[in-house]
N, CA, C and O atoms as a GROMACS GRO file, in nm:
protein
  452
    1UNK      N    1   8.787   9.644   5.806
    1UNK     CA    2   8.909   9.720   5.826
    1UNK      C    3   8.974   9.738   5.690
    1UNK      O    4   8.979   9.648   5.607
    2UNK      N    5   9.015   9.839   5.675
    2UNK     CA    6   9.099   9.909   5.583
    2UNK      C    7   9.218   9.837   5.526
    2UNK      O    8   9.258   9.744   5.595
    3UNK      N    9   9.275   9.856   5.430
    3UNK     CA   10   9.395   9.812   5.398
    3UNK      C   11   9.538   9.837   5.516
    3UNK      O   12   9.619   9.779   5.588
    4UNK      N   13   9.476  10.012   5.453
    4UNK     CA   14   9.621  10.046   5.562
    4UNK      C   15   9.577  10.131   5.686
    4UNK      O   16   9.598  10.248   5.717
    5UNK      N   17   9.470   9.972   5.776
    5UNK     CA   18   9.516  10.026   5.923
    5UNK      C   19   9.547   9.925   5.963
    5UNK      O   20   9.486   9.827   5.921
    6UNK      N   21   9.621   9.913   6.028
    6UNK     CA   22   9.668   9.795   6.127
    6UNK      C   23   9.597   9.731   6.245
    6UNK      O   24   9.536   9.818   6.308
    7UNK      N   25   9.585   9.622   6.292
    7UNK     CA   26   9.506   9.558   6.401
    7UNK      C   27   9.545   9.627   6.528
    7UNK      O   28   9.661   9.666   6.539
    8UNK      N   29   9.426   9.652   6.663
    8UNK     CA   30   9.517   9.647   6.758
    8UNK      C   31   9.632   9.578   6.812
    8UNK      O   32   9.638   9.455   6.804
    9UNK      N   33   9.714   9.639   6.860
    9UNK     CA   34   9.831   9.534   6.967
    9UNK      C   35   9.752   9.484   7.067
    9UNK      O   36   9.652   9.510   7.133
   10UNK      N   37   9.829   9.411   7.053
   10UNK     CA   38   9.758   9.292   7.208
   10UNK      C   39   9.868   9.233   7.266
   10UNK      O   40   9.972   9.258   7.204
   11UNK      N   41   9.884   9.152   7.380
   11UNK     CA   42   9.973   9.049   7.405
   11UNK      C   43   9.895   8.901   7.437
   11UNK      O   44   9.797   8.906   7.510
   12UNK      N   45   9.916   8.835   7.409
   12UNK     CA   46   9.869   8.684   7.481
   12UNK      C   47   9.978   8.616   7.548
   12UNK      O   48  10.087   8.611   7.492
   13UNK      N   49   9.959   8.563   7.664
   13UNK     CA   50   9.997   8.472   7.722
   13UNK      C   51   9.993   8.355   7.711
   13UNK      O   52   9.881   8.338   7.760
   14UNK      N   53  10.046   8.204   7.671
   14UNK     CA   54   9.966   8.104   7.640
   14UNK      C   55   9.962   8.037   7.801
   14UNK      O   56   9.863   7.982   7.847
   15UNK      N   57  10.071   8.051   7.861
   15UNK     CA   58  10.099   8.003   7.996
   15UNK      C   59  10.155   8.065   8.078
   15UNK      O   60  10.274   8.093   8.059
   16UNK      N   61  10.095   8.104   8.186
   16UNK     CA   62  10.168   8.264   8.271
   16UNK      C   63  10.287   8.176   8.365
   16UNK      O   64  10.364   8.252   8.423
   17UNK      N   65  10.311   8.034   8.387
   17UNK     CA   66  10.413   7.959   8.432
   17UNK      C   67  10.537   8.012   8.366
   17UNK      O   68  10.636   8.050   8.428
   18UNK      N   69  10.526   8.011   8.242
   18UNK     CA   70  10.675   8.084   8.207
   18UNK      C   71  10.712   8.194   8.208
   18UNK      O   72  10.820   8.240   8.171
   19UNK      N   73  10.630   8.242   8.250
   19UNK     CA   74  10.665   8.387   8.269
   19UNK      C   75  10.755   8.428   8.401
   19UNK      O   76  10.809   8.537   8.422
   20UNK      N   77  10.755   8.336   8.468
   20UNK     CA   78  10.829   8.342   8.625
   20UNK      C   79  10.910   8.209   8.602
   20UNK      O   80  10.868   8.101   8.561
   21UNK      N   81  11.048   8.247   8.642
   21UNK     CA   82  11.134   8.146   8.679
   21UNK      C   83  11.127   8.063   8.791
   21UNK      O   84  11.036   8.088   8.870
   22UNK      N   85  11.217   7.953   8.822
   22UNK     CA   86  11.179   7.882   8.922
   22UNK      C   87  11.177   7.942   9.068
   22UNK      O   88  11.281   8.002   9.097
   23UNK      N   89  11.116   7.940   9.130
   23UNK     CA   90  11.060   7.976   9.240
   23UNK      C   91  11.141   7.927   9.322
   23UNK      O   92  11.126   7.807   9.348
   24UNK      N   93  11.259   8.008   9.392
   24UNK     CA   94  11.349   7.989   9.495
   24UNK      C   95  11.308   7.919   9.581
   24UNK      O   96  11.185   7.915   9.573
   25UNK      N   97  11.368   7.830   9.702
   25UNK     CA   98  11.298   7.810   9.822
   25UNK      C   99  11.280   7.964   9.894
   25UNK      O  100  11.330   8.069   9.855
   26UNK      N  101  11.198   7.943  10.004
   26UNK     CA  102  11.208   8.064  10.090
   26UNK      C  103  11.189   8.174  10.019
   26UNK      O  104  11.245   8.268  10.075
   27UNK      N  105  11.125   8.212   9.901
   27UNK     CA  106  11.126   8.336   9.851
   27UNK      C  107  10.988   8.380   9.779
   27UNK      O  108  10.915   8.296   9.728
   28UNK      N  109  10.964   8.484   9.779
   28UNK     CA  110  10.862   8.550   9.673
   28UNK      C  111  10.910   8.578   9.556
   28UNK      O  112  11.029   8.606   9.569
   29UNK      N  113  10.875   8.585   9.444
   29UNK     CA  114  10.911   8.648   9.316
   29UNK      C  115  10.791   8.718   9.276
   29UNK      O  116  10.674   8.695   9.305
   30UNK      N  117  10.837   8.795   9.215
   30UNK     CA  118  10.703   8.864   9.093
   30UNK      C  119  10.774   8.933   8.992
   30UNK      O  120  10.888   8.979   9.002
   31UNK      N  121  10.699   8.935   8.897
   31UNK     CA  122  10.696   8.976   8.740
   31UNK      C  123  10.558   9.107   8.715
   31UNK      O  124  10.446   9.077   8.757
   32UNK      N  125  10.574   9.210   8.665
   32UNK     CA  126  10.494   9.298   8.613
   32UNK      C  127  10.466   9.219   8.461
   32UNK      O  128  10.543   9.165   8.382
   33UNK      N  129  10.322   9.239   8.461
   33UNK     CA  130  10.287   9.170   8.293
   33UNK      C  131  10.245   9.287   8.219
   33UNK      O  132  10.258   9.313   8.100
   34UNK      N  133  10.183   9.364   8.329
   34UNK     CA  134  10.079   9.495   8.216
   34UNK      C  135  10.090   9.566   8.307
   34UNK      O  136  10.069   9.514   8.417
   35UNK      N  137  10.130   9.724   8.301
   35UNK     CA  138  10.041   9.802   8.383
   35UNK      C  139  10.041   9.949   8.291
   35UNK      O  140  10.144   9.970   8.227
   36UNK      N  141   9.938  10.043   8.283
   36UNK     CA  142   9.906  10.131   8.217
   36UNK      C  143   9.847  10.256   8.308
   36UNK      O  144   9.777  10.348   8.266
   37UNK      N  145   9.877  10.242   8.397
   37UNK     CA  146   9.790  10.394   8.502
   37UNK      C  147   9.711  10.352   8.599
   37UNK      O  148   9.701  10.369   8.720
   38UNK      N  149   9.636  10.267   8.481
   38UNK     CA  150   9.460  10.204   8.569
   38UNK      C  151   9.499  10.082   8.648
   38UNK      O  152   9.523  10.086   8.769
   39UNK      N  153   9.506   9.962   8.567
   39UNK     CA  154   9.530   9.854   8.589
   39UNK      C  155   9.689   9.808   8.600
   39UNK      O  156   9.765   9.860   8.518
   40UNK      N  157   9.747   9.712   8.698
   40UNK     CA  158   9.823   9.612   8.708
   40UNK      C  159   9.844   9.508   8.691
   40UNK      O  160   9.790   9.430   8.770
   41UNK      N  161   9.892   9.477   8.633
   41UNK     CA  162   9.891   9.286   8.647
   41UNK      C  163   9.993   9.220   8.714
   41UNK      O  164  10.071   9.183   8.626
   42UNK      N  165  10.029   9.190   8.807
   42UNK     CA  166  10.110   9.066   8.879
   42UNK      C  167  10.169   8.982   8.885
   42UNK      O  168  10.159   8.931   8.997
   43UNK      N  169  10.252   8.915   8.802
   43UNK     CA  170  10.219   8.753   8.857
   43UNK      C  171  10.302   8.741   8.962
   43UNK      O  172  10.393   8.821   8.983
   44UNK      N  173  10.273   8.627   9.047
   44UNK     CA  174  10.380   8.636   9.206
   44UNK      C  175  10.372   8.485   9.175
   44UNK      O  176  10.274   8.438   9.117
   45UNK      N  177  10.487   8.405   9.220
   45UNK     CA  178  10.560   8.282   9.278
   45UNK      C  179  10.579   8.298   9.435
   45UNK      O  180  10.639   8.399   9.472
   46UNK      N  181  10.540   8.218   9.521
   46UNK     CA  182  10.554   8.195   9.643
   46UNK      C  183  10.617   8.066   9.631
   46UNK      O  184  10.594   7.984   9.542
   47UNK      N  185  10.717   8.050   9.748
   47UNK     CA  186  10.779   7.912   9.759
   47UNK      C  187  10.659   7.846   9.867
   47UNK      O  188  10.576   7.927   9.909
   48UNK      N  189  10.648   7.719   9.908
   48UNK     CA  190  10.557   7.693  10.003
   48UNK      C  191  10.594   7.707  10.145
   48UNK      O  192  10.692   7.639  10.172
   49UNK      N  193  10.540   7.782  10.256
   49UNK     CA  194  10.563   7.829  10.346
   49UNK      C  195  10.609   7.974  10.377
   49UNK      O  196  10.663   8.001  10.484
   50UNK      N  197  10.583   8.068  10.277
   50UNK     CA  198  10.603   8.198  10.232
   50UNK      C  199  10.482   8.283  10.266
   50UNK      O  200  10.374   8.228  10.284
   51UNK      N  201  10.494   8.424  10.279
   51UNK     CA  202  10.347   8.445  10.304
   51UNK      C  203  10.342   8.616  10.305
   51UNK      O  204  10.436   8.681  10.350
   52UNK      N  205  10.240   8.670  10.258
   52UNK     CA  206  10.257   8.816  10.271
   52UNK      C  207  10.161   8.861  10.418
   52UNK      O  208  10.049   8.813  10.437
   53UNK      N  209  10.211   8.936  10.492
   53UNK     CA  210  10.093   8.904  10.632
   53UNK      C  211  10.043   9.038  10.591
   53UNK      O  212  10.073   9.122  10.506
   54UNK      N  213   9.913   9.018  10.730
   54UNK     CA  214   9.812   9.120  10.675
   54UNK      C  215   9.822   9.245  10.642
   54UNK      O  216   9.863   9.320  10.729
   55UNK      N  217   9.786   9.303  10.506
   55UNK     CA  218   9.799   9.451  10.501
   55UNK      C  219   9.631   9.479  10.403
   55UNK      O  220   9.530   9.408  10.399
   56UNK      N  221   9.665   9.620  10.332
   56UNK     CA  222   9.545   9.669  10.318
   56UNK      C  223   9.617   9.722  10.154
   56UNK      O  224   9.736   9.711  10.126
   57UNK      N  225   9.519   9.774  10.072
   57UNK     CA  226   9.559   9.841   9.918
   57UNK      C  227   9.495   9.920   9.887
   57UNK      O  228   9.385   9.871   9.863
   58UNK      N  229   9.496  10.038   9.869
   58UNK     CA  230   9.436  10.149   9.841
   58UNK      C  231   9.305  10.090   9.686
   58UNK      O  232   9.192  10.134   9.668
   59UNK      N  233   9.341  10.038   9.644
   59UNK     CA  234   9.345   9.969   9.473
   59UNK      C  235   9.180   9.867   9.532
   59UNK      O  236   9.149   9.798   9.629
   60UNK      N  237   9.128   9.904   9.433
   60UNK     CA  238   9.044   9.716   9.436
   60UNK      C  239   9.129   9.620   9.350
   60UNK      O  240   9.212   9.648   9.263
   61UNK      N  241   9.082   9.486   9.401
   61UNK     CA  242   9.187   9.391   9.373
   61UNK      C  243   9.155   9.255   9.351
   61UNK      O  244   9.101   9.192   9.441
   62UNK      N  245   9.184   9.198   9.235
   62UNK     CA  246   9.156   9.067   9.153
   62UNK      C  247   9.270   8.992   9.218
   62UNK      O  248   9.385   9.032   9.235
   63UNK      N  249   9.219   8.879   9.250
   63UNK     CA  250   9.333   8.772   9.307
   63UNK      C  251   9.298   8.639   9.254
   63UNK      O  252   9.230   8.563   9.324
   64UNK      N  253   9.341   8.600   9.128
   64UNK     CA  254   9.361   8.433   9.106
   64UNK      C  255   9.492   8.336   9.121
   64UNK      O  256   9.606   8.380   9.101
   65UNK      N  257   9.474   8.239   9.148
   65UNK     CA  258   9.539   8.147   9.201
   65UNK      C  259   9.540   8.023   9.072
   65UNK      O  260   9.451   7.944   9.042
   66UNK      N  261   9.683   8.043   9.011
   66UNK     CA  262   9.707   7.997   8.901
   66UNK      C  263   9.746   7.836   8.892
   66UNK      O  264   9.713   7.741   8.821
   67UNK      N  265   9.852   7.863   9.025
   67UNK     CA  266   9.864   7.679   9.030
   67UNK      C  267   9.894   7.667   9.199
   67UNK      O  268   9.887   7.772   9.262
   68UNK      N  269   9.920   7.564   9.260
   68UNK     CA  270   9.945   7.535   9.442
   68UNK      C  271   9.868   7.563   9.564
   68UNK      O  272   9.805   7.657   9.515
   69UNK      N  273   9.840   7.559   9.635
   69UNK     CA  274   9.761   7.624   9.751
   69UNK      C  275   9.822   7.672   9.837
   69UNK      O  276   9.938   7.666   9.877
   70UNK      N  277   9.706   7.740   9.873
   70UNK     CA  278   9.713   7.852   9.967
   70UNK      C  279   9.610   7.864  10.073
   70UNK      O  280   9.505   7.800  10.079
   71UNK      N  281   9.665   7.975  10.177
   71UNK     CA  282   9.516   7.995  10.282
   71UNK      C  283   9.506   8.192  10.269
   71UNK      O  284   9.576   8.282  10.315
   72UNK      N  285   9.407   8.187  10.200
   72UNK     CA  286   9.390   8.346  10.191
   72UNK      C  287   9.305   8.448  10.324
   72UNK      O  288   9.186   8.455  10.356
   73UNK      N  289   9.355   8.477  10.344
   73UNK     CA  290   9.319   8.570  10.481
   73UNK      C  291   9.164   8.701  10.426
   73UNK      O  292   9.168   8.816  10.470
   74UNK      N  293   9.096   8.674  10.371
   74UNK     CA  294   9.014   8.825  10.337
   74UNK      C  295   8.909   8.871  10.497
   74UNK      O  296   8.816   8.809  10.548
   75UNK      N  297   8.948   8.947  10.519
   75UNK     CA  298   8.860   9.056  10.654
   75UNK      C  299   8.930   8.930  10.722
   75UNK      O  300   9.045   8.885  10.722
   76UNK      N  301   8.748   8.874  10.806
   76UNK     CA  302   8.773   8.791  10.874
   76UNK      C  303   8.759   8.659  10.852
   76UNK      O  304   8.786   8.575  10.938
   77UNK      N  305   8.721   8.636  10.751
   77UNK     CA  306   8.750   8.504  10.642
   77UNK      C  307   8.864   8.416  10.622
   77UNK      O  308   8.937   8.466  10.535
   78UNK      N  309   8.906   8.318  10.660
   78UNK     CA  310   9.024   8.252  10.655
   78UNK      C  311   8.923   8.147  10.533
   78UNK      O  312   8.812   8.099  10.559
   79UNK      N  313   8.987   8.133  10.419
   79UNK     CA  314   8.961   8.022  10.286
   79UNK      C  315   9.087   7.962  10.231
   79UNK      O  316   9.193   8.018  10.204
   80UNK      N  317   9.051   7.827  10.220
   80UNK     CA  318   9.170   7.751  10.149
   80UNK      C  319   9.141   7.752   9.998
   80UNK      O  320   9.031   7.714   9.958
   81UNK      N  321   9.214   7.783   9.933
   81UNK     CA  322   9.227   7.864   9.761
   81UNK      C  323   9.314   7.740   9.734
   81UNK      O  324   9.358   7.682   9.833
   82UNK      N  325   9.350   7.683   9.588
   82UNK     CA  326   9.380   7.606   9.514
   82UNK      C  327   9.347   7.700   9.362
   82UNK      O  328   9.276   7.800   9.350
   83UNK      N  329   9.433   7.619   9.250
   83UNK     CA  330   9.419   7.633   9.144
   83UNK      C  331   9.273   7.674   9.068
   83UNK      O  332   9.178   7.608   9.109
   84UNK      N  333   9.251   7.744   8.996
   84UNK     CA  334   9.131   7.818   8.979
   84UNK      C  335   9.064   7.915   9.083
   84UNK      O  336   8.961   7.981   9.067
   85UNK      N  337   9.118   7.912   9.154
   85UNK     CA  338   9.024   8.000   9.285
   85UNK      C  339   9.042   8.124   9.232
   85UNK      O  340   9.134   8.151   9.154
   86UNK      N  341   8.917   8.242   9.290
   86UNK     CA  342   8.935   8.393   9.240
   86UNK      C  343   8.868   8.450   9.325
   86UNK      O  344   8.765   8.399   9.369
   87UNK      N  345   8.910   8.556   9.362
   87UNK     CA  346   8.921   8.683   9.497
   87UNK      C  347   8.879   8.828   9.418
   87UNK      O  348   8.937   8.871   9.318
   88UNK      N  349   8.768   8.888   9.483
   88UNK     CA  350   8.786   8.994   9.403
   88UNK      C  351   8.726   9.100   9.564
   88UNK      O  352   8.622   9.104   9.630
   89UNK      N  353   8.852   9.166   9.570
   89UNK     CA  354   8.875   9.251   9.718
   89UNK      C  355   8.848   9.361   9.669
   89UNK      O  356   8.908   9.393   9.566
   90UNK      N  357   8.729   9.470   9.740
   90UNK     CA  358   8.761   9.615   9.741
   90UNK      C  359   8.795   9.677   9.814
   90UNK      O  360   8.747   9.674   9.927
   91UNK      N  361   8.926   9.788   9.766
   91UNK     CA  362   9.020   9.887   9.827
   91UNK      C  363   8.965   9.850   9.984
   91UNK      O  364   8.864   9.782  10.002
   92UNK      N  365   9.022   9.889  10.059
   92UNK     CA  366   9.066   9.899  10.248
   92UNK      C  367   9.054   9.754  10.300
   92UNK      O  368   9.084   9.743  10.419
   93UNK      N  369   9.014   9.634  10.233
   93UNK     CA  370   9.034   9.529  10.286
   93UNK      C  371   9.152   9.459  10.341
   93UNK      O  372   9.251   9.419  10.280
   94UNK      N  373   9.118   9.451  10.488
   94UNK     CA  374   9.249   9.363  10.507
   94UNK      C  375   9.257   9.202  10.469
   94UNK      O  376   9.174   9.116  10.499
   95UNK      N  377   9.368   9.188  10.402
   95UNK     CA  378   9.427   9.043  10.339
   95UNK      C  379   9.559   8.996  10.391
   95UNK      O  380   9.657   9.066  10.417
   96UNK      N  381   9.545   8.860  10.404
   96UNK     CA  382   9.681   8.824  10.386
   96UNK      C  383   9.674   8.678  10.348
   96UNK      O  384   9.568   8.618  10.360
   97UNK      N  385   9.810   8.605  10.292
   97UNK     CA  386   9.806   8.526  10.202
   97UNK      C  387   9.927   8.445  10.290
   97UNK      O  388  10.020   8.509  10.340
   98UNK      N  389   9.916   8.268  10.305
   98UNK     CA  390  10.017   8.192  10.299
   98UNK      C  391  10.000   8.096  10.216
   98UNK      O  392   9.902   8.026  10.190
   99UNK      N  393  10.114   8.099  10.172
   99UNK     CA  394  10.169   7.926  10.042
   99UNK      C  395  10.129   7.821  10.134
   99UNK      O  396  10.101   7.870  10.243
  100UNK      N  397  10.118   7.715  10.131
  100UNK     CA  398  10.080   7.610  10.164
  100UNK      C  399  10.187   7.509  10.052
  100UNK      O  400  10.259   7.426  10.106
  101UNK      N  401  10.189   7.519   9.947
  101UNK     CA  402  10.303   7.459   9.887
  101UNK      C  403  10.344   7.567   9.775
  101UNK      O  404  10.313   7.685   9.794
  102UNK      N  405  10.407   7.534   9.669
  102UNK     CA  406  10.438   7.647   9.629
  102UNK      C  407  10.337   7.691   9.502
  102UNK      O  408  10.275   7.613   9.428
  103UNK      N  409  10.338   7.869   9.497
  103UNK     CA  410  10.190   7.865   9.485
  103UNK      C  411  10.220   8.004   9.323
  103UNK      O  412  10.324   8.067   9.305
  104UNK      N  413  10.119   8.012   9.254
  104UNK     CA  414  10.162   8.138   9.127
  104UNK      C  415  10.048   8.170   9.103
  104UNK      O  416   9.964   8.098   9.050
  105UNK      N  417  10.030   8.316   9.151
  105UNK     CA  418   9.905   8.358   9.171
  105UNK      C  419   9.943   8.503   9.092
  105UNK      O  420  10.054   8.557   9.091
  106UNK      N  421   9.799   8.560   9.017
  106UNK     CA  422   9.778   8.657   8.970
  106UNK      C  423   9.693   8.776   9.021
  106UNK      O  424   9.577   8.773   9.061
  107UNK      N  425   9.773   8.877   9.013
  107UNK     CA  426   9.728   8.957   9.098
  107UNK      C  427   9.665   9.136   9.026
  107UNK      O  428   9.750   9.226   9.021
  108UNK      N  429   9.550   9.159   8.987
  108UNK     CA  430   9.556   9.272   8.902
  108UNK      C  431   9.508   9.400   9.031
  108UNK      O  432   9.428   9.389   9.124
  109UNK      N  433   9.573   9.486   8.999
  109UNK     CA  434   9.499   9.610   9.102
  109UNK      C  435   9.478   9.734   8.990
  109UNK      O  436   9.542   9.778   8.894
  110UNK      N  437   9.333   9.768   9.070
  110UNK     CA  438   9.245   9.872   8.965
  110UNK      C  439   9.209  10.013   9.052
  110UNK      O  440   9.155  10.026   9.162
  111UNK      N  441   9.267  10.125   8.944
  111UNK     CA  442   9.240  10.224   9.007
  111UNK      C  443   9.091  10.247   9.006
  111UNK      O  444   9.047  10.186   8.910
  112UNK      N  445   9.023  10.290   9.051
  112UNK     CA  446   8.875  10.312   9.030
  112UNK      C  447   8.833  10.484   9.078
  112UNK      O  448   8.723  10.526   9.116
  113UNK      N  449   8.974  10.565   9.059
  113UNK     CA  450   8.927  10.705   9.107
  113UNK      C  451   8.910  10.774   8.930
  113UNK      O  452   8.873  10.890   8.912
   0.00000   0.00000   0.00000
């Protein structure tokens, strides 16, 4: 590289925990991290006992599970998810998600048209 070009921009995250404040009882939160047209990025806080019930996303869809558990609903699949777990849903799937305790999960959705 050249003198005078500059590096890409980037962002890093070192810990996506701070990126969301404390997680109300009884509540969802989310934070937008990235989104550019194509891609989204997510992050969501669930309190434990919170839950999004079943729906569907036009989008295919990355689902990791950053810290707490959960029971993730995919089709007809009921799975218990914990920390590290990863979901990768395409568009018309029905999902749905409950906290189990309180839970910070990342969520990216990708256009693919």
């Amino acid at each position: 590289m050249s003198s005078d070009q500059s590096p890409a921009a980037y962002r890093y995250l070192a810990d996506l925990h701070v990126e969301l404040p404390d997680i109300p009882p009884d509540s969802i939160i989310s934070r937008t991290l990235f989104s550019d047209g194509r891609v989204n990025a997510t992050l969501f806080g669930f309190a434990a006992g919170q839950e999004l019930t079943e729906h569907t996303s036009t989008k295919r869809a990355l689902l990791h599970v950053v810290s707490g558990e959960a029971q993730l609903t995919l089709g007809a699949d009921k799975l218990e998810a914990s920390a590290g777990a990863f979901a990768d849903m395409p568009a018309n799937l029905p999902h749905s998600i409950s906290a189990k305790t309180n839970m910070v999960m990342l969520l990216l959705l990708i256009d693919e048209t």
